[in-house]
OpenMM code with the backbone's topology and positions (N, CA, C; nanometers):
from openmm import Vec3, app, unit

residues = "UNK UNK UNK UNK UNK UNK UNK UNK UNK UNK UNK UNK UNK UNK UNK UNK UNK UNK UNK UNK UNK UNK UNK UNK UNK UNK UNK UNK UNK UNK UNK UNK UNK UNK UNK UNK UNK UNK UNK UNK UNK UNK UNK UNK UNK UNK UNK UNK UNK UNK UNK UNK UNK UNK UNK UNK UNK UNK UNK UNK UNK UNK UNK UNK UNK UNK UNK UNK UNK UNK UNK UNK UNK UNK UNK UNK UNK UNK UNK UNK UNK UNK UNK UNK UNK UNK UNK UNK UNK UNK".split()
positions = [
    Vec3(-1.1626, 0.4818, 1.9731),
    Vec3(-1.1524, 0.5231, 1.8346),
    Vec3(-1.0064, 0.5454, 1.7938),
    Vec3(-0.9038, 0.5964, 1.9126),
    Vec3(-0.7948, 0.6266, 1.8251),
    Vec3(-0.6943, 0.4782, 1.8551),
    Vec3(-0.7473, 0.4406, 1.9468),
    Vec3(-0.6571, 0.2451, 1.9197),
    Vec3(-0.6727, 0.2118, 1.7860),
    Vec3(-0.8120, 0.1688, 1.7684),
    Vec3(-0.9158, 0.1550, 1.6114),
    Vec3(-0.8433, 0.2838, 1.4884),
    Vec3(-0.8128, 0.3385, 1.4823),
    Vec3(-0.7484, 0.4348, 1.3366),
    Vec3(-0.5940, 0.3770, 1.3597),
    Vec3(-0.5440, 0.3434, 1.4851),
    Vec3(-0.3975, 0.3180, 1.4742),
    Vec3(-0.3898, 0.1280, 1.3583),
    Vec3(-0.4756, 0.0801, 1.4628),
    Vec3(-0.5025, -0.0566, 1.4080),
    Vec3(-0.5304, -0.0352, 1.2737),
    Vec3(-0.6083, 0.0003, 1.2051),
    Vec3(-0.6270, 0.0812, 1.0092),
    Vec3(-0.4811, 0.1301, 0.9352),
    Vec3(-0.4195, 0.2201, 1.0251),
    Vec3(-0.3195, 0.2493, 0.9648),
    Vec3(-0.1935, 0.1057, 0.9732),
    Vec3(-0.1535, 0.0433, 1.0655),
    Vec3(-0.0750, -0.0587, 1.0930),
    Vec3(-0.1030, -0.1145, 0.9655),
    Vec3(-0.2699, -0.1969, 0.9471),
    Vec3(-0.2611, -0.2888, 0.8958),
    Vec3(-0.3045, -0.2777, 0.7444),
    Vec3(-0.3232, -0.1455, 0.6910),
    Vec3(-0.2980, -0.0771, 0.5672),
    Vec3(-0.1509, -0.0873, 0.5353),
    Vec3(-0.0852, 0.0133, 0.5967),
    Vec3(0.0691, -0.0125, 0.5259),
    Vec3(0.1345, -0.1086, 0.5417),
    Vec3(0.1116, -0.2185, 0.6268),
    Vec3(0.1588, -0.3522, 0.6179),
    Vec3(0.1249, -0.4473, 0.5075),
    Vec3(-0.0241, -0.3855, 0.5038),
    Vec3(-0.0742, -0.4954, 0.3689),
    Vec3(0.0274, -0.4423, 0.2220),
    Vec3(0.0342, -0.2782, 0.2097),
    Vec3(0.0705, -0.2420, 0.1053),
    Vec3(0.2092, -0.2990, 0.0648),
    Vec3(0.3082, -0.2982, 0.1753),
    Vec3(0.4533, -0.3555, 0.1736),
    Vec3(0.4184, -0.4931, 0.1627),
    Vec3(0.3229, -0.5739, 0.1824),
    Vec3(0.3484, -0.7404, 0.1825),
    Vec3(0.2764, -0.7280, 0.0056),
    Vec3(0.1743, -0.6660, -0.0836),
    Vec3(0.1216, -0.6584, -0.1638),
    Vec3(0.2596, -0.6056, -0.2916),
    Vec3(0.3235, -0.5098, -0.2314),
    Vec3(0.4307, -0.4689, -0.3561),
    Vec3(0.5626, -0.5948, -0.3627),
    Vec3(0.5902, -0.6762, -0.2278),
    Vec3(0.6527, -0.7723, -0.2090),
    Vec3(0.6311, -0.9039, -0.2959),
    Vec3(0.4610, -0.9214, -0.3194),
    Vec3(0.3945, -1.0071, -0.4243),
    Vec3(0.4147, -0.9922, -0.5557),
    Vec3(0.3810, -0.8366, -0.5747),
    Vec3(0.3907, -0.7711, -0.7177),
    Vec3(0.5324, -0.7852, -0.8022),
    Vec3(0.6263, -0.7851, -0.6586),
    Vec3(0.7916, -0.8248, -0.7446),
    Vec3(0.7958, -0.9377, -0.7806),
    Vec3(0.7963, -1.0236, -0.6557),
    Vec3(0.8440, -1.1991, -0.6851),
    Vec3(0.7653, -1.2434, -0.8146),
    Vec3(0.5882, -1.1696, -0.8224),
    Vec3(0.5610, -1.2284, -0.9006),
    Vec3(0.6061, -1.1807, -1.0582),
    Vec3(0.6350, -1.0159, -1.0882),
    Vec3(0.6967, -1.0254, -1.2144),
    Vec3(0.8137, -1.0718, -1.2481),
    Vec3(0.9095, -1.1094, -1.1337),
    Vec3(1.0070, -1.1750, -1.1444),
    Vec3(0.9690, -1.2946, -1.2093),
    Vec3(0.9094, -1.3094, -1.1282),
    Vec3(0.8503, -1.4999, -1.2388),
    Vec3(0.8466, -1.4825, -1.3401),
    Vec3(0.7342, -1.4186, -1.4035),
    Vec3(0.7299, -1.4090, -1.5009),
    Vec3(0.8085, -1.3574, -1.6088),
    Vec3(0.8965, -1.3244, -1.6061),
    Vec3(1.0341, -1.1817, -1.6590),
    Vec3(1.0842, -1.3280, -1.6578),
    Vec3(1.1449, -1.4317, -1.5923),
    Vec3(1.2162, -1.5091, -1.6223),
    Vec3(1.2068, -1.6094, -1.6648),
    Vec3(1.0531, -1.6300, -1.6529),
    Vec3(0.9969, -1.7752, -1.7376),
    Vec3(1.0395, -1.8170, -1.8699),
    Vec3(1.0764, -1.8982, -1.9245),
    Vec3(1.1638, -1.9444, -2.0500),
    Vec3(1.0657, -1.9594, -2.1437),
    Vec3(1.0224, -2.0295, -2.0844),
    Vec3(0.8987, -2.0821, -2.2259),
    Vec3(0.7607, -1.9432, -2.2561),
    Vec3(0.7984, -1.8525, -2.2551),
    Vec3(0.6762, -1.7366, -2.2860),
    Vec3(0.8086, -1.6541, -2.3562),
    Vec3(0.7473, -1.6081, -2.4706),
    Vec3(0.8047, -1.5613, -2.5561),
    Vec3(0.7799, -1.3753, -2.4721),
    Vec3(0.8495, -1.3207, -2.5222),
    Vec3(0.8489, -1.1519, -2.5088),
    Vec3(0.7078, -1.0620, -2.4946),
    Vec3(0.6673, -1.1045, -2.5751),
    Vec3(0.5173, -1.0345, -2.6263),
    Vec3(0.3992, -1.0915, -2.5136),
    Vec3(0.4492, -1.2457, -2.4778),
    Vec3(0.3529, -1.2711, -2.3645),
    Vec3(0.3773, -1.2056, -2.2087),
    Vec3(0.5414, -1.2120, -2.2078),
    Vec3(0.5695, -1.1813, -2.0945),
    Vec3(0.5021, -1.0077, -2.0719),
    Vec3(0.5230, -0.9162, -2.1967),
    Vec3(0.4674, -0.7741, -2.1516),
    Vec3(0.3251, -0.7741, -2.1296),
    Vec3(0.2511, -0.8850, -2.2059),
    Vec3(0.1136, -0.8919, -2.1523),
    Vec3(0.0747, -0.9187, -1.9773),
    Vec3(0.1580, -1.0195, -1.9778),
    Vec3(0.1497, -1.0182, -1.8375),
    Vec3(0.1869, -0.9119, -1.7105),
    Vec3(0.2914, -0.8179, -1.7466),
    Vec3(0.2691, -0.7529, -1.6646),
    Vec3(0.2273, -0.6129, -1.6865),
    Vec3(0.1073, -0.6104, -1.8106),
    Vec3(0.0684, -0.5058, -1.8116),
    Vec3(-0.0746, -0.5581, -1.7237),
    Vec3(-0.1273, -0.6865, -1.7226),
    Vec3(-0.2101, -0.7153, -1.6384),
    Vec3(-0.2027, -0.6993, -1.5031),
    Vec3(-0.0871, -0.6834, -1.4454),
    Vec3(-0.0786, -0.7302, -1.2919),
    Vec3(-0.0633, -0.5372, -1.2696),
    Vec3(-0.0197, -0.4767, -1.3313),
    Vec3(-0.0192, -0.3207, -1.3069),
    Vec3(-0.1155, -0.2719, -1.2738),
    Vec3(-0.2032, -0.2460, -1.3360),
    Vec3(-0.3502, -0.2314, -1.2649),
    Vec3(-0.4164, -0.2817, -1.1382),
    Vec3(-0.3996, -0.3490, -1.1220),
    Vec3(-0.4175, -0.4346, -1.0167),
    Vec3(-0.3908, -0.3925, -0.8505),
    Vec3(-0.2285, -0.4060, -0.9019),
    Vec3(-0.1550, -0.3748, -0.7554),
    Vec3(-0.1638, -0.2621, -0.7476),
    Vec3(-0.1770, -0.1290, -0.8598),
    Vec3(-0.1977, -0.0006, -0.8127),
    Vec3(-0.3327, 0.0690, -0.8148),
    Vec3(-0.4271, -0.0499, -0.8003),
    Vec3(-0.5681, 0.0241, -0.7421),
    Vec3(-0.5472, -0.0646, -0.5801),
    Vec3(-0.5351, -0.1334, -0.5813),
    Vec3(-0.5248, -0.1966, -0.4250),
    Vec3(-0.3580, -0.1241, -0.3126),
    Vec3(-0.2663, -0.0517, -0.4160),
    Vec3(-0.2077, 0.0841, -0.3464),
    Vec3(-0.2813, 0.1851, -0.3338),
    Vec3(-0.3013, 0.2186, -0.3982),
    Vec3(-0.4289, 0.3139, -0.4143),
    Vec3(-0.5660, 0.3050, -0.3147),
    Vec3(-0.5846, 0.1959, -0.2696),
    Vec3(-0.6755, 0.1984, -0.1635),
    Vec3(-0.6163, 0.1475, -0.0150),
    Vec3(-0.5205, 0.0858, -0.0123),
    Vec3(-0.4372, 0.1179, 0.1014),
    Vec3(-0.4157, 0.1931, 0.1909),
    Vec3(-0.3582, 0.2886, 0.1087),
    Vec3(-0.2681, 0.4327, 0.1091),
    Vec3(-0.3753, 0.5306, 0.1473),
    Vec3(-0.4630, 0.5319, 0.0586),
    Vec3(-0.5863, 0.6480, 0.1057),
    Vec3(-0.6774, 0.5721, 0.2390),
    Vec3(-0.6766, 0.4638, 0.2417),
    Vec3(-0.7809, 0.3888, 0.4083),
    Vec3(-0.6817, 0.4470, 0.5025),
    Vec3(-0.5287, 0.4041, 0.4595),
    Vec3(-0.4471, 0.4433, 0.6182),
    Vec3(-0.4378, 0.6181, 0.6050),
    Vec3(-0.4435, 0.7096, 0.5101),
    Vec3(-0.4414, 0.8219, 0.5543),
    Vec3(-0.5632, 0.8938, 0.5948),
    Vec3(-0.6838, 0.7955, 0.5675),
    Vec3(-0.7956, 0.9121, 0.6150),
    Vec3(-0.8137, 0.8521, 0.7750),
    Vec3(-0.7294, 0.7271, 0.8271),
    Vec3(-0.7486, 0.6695, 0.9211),
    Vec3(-0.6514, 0.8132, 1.0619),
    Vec3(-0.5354, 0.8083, 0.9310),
    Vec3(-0.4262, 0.8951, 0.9983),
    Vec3(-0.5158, 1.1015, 1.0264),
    Vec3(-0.6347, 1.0909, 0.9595),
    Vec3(-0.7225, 1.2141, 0.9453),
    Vec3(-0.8000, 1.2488, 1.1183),
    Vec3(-0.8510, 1.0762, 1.0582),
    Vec3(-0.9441, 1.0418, 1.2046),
    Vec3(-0.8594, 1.0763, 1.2822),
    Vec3(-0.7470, 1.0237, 1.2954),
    Vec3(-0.6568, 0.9914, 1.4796),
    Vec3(-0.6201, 1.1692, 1.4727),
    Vec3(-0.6351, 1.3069, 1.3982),
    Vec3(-0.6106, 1.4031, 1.3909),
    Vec3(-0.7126, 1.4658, 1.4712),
    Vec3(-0.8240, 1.4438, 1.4688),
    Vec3(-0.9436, 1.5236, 1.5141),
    Vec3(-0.9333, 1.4487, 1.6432),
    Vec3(-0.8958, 1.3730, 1.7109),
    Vec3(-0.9630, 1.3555, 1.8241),
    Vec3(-0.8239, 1.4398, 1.9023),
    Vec3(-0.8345, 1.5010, 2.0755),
    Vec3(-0.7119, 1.5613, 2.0947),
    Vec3(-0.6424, 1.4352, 2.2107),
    Vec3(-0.6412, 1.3547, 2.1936),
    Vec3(-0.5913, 1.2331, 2.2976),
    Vec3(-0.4507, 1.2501, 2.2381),
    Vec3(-0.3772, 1.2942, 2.1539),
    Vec3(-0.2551, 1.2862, 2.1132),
    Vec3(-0.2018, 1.4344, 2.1208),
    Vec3(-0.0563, 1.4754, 2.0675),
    Vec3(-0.0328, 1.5980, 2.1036),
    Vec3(-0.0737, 1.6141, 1.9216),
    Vec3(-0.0511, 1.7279, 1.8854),
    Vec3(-0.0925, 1.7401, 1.7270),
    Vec3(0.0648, 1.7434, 1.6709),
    Vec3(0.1845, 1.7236, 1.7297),
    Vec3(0.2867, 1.7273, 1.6666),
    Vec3(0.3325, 1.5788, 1.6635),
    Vec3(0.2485, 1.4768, 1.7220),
    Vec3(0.2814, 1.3121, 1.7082),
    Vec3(0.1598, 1.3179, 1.6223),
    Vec3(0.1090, 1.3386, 1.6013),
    Vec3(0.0037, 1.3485, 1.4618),
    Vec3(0.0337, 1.4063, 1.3467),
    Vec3(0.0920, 1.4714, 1.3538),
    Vec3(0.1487, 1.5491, 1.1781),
    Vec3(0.2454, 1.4632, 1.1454),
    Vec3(0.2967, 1.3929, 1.2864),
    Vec3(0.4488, 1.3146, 1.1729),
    Vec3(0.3801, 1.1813, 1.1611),
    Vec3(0.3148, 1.1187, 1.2265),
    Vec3(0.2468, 0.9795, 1.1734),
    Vec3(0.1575, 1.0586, 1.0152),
    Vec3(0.0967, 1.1731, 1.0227),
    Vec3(0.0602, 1.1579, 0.9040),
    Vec3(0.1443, 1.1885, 0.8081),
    Vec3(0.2267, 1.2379, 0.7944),
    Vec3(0.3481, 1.3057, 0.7254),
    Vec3(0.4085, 1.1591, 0.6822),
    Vec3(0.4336, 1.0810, 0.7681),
    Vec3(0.5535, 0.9652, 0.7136),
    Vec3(0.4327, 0.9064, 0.6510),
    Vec3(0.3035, 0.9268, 0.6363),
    Vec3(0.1955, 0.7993, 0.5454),
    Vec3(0.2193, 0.9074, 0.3799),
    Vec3(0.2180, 1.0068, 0.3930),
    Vec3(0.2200, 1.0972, 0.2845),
    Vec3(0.3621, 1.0454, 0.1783),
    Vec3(0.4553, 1.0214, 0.2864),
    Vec3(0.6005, 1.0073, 0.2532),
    Vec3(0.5638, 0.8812, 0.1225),
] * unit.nanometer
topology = app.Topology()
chain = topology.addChain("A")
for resn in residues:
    res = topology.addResidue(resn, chain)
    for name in ("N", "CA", "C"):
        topology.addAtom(name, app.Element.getBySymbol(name[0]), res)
């Protein structure tokens, strides 16, 4: 179980950093696209806002209740557990 919550947390905040990495390049695109006038371009990234911050939003909370789990079991000391959960809080 606590291999399994480490593996959750890894591949939560990895997804979240490769997901906000998407969220740039892609308003970059769009922010610089020529042919979309102003008014389209804010449409567009009022669409993509929502988006990327419900899928942060579920990230962030899978890897910290993962970081909850790896708390209750005592295979770790509880002071390498407060800072893995502490830096997910960060």
């Amino acid at each position: 179980m606590q291999s399994l919550s480490l593996v959750i947390i890894r591949f939560c905040l990895s997804a979240w950093v490769g997901a906000a990495v998407i969220f740039v390049i892609n308003g970059v695109q769009d922010v610089t696209y020529q042919p979309f006038d102003s008014l389209i371009r804010d449409q567009l990234i009022t669409l993509h806002f929502p988006v990327y911050y419900t899928i942060a939003w579920v990230l962030l909370t899978g890897s910290f209740l993962s970081s909850l789990l790896l708390r209750t079991k005592n295979l770790w000391s509880r002071k390498k557990t407060n800072l893995i959960t502490t830096l997910i809080m960060l």
